[in-house]
C-alpha positions in Angstrom: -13.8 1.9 12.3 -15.8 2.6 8.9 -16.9 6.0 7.5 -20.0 6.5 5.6 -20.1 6.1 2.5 -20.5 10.5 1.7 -17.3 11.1 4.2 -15.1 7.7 1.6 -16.4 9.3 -1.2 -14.8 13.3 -0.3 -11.5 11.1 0.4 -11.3 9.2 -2.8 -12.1 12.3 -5.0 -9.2 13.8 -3.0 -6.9 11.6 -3.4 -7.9 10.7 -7.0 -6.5 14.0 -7.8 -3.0 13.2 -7.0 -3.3 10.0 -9.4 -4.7 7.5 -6.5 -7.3 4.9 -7.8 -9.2 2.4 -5.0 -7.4 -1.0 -4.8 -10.1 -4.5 -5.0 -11.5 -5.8 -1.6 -11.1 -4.5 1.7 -7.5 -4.5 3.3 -7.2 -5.7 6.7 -6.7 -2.5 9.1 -7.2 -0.2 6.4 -10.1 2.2 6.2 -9.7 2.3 2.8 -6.6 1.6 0.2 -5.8 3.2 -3.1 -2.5 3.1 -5.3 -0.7 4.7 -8.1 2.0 3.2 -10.6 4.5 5.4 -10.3 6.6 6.3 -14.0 9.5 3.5 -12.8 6.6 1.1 -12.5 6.6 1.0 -8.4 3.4 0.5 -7.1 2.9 3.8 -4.5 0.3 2.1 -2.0 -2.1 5.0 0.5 -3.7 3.8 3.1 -6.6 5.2 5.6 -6.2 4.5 8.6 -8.1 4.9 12.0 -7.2 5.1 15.5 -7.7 2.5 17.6 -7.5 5.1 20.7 -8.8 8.0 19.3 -12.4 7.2 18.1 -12.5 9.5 15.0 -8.7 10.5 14.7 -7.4 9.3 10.8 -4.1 9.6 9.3 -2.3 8.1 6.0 0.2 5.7 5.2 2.6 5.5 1.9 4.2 2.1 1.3 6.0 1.6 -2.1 6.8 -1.8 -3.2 6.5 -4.1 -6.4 2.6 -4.3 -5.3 0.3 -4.2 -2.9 0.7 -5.9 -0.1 1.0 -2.8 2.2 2.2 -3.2 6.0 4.3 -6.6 5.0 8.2 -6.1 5.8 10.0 -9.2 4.3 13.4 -9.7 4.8 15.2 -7.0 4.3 12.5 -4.7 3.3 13.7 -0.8 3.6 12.0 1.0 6.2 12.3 4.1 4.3 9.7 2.9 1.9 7.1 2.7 4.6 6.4 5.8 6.7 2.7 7.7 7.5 2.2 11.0 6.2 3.4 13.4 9.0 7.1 12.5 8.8 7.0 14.5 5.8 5.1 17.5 7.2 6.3 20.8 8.1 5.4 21.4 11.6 3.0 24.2 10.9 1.3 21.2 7.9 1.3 18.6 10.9 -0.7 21.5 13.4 -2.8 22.7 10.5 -3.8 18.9 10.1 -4.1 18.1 14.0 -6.1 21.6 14.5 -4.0 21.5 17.7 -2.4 24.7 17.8 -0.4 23.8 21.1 1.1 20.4 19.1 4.4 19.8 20.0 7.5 20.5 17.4 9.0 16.3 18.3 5.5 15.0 17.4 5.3 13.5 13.6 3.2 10.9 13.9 0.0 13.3 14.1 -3.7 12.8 13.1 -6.9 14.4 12.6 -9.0 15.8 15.3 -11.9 14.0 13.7 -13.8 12.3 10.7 -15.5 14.9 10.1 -15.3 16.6 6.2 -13.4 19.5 7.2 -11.1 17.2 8.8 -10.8 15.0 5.7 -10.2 17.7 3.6 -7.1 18.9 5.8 -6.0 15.0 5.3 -6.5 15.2 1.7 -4.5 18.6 1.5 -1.8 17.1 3.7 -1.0 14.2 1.4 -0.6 15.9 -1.4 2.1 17.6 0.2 3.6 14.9 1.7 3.7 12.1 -0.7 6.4 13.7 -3.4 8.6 14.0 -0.5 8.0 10.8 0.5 9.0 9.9 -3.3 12.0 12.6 -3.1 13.7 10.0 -0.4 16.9 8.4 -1.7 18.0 5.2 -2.4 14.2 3.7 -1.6 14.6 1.6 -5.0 18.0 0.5 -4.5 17.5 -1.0 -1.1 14.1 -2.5 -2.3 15.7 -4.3 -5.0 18.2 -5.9 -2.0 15.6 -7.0 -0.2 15.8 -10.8 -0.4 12.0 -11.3 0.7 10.5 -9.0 -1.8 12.2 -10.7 -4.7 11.0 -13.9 -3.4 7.6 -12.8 -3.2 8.1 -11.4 -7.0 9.2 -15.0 -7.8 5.7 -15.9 -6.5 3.6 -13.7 -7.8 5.4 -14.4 -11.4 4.6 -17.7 -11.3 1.0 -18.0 -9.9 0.2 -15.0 -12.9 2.1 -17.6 -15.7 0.2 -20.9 -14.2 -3.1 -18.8 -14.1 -2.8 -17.1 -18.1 -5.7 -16.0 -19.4 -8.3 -18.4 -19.1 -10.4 -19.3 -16.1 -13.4 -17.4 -15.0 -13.0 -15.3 -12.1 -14.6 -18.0 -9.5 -11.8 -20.6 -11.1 -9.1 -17.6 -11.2 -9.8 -16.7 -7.7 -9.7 -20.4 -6.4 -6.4 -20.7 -8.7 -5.1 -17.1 -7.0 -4.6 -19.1 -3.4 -4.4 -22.5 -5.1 -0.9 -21.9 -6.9 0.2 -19.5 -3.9 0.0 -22.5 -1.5 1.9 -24.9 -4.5 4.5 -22.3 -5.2 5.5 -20.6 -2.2 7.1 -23.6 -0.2 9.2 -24.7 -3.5 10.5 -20.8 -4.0 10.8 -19.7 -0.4 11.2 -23.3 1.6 9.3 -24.9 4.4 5.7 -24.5 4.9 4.1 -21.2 4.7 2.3 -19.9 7.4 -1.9 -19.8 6.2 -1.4 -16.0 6.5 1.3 -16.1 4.5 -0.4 -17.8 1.5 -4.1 -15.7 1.5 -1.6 -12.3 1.7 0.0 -14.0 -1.7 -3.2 -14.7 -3.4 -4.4 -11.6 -2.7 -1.7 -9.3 -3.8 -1.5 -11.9 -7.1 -5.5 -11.3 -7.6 -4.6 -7.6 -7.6 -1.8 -7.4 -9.5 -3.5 -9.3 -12.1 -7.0 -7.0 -11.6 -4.9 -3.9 -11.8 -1.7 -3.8 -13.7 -2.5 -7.0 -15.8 0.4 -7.5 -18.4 1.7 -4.2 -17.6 2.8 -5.2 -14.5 6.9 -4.4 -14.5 8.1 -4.1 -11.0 10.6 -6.9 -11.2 12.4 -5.3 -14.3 12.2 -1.8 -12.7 14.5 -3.1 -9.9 16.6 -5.4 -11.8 15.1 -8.8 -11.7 14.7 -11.7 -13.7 11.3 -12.9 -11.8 
């Protein structure tokens, strides 16, 4: 599903308002994805999403990691740091955002009625309530820095950044992005990565370098020496 350009527009000047900024390229079953670098340097990832029973029905996702790579669990990876927006909904926020006044008190996982700009702006209103809690939970950076997969993944994304520098175009940089994801990941994380595996890399390393540049600092933040 795709909205029109108008309806992504409403939701990005939403969202922009809590400190959300569009992240580059499309992200696979995302409507849309935006991020903001949270004070400790996390990356707090939103995503769009659309029902795949519900032609119409959207609701948002919060993943915080070290980037972007929302949706991926590596090992270890807290499930606390991963959770859509109406597990941290009242029930009267997840009925006001459902517009079904008969919505029962056990469902969380609740989305709009429709696409329709009333119902965007009810999304909009809903994350802003829902996305300091979501922040409020406890030990989310403590169990992300144990997660053995994420810090391999930092390892990666360290290294293609380092072999890359400053100095190809962005043709050559974007070859070099998948390039050095392919060379690196089997010597940090062993075997041969799954295809998949590798263009996830690149991407989140073509991000990371697009977005946060030199600033990047996720690896400190949680302790590492990447």
């Amino acid at each position: 599903m795709s909205l029109t350009k108008a309806k992504l527009l409403h939701f990005g000047r939403l969202v922009s308002k809590q400190g959300f900024l569009p992240v580059l390229d499309r992200t696979r079953n995302a409507v849309a994805h935006y991020y903001s670098v949270q004070p400790n340097g996390l990356v707090l990832n939103l995503v769009l999403e659309a029902s795949s029973s519900s032609p119409g029905s959207l609701t948002a996702s919060f993943y915080l990691s070290i980037s972007f790579t929302w949706g991926y669990m590596p090992q270890k990876f807290p499930s606390t740091a991963y959770d859509r927006v109406g597990a941290f909904l009242t029930f009267e926020e997840r009925k006001r955002l459902s517009r079904n006044s008969e919505l029962k008190a056990t469902v969380v996982d609740v989305w709009t009625a429709d696409d329709s700009e009333g119902s965007i702006q009810l999304l909009g209103d809903a994350i802003a309530c829902a996305f300091p809690r979501f922040l409020d939970r406890p030990n989310v950076v403590s169990l992300l820095a144990a997660s053995d997969g994420l810090r391999m993944h930092a390892k990666v994304l360290s290294r293609v950044l380092a072999a890359l520098g400053d100095g190809p175009g962005r043709t050559e940089k974007r070859n070099g992005y998948l390039a050095y994801s392919a060379e690196f990941l089997p010597e940090v994380c062993g075997g041969t990565p799954h295809p998949n595996l590798v263009k996830l890399t690149a991407t989140d390393a073509e991000r990371v370098d697009k977005h946060l540049g030199r600033h990047w600092s996720s690896p400190d933040v949680l302790g590492w020496n990447a």
